[in-house]
N, C-alpha and C positions, 0 to 999 in steps of 0.2 A: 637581361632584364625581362625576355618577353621567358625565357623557362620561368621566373621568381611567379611570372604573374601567373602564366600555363599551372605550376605544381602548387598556388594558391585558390583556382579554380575547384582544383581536383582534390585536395583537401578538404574543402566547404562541403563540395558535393558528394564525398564520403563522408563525411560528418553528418549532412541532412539525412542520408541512406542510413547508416547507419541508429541513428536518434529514432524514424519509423518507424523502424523496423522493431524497436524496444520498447515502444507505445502499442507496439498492434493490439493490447487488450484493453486500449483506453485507459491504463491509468499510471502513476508513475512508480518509478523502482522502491523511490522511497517515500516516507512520509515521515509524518510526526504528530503523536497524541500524546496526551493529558488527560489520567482518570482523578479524580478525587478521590475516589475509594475503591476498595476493593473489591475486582470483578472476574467474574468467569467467563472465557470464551473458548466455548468446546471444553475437552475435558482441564484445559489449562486454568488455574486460579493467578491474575495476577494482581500482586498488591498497588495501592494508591503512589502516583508517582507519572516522570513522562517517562516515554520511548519512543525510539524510532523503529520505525516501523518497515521491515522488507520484503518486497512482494519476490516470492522466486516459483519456480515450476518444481515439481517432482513427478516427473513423467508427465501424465495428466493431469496430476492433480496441482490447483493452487494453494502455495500453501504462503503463510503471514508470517514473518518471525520476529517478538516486538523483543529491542534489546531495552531492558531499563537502563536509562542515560546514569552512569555517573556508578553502575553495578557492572558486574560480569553476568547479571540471571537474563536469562536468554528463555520463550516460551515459544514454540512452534505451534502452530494452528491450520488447520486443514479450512476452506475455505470452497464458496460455490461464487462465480461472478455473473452477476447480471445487469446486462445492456441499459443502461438509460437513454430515456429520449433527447437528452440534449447533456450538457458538461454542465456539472453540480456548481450551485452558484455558491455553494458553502459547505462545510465541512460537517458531518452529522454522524454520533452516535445514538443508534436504537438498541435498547434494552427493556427486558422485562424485569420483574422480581418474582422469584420463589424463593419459596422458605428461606426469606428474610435475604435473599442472599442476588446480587445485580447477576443477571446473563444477559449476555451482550448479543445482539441477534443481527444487524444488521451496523455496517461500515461503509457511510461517504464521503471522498474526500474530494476539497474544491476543484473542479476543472477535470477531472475525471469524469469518462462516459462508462462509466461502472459502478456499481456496487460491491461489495463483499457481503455474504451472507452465511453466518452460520449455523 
């Protein structure tokens, strides 16, 4: 009985270490958005619809990869992450418009201490 509890101990406590350690840039693996229309972020165009959303590294660089739910089209986007003062109380897309057309500039999502910026 007292191993069951000892390797239940050491489980948990590899699990917290491990979960840190996959946070260190403040925000999580995955997410999940919803555009209504069609937007560009970076040189990627993606059409109206959801995805999820995955944060991964490529060396240095961060990069987004949003899979549209319910497709196989897959868009990769190169990203810059910047520090917030405190964990986003909600979730927020900033974009602009040129020539008629939405760019996407900035990505927050709830409870993350970052941003995305493109």
């Amino acid at each position: 009985m007292r191993f069951v509890k000892l390797l239940s101990v050491l489980f948990f406590a590899l699990t917290v270490v491990t979960m840190a350690a996959e946070n260190k840039l403040g925000i999580r693996d995955v997410n999940h958005v919803k555009f209504d229309s069609t937007i560009r972020i970076g040189i990627a165009v993606l059409p109206a619809g959801e995805y999820t959303v995955r944060h991964t590294m490529q060396g240095e660089e961060h990069v987004m990869v949003f899979s549209r739910n319910g497709s196989k089209d897959e868009f990769k986007v190169k990203c810059t992450l910047v520090s917030l003062e405190k964990k986003a109380p909600q979730s927020q897309t900033i974009y602009s418009v040129e020539a008629n057309e939405r760019v996407l500039r900035e990505m927050v999502f709830r409870g993350d201490t970052a941003k995305h910026v493109f």
